[in-house]
C-alpha positions in Angstrom: 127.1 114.1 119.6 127.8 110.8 120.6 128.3 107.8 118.4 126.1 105.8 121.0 123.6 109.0 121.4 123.6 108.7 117.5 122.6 105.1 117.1 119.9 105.6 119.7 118.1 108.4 117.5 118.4 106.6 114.6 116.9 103.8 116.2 113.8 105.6 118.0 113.4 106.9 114.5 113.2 103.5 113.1 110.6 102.6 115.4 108.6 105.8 115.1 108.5 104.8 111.2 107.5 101.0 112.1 105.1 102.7 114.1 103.4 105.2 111.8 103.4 102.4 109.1 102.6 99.0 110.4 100.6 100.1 113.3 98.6 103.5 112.8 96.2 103.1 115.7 99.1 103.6 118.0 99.9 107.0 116.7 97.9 109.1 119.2 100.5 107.8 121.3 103.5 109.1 119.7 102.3 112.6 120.5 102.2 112.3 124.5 106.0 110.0 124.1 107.2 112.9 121.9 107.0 115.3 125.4 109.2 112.9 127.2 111.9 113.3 124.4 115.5 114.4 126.3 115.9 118.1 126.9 118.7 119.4 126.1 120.8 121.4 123.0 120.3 119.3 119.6 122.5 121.5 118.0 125.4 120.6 120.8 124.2 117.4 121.3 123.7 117.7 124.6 121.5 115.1 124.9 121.3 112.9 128.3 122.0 109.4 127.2 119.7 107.9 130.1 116.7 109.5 128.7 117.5 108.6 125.2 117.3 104.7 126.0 114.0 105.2 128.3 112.5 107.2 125.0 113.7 104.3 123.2 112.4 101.4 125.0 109.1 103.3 125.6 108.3 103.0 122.3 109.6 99.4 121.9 106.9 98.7 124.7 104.5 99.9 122.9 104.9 98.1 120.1 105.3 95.0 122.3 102.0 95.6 124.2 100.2 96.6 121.6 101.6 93.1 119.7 100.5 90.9 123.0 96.8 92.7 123.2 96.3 91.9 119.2 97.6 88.6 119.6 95.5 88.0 122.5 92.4 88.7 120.8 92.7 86.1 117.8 93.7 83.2 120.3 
């Protein structure tokens, strides 16, 4: 596997973790996101790069959103 491909996994699981921890209501989430995840052979790492990233900043959205409409709500 890619170094690149590599950093990008361990970064979507960063923000998975950030995601089960510091904000639990947007769990229910992480199920539908989870069918988007790349196809392709783990084991090979054939893993399209392209999808990686859009996985990844899917779930940095998220949080961002989610961040925004909670801010928004004690201004």
């Amino acid at each position: 596997m890619k170094t690149a491909n590599s950093e990008i996994l361990t970064e979507i699981a960063s923000l998975t973790r950030t995601i089960e921890d510091d904000y639990p209501e947007l769990q229910k989430y992480l199920d539908e996101s989870r069918s988007t995840l790349p196809k392709g052979n783990f084991d090979k790492g054939e893993l399209d790069a392209e999808e990686l990233e859009n996985y990844r900043n899917s779930l940095k959205n998220l949080i961002e959103s989610f961040k925004n409409k909670k801010k928004a709500c004690f201004n």
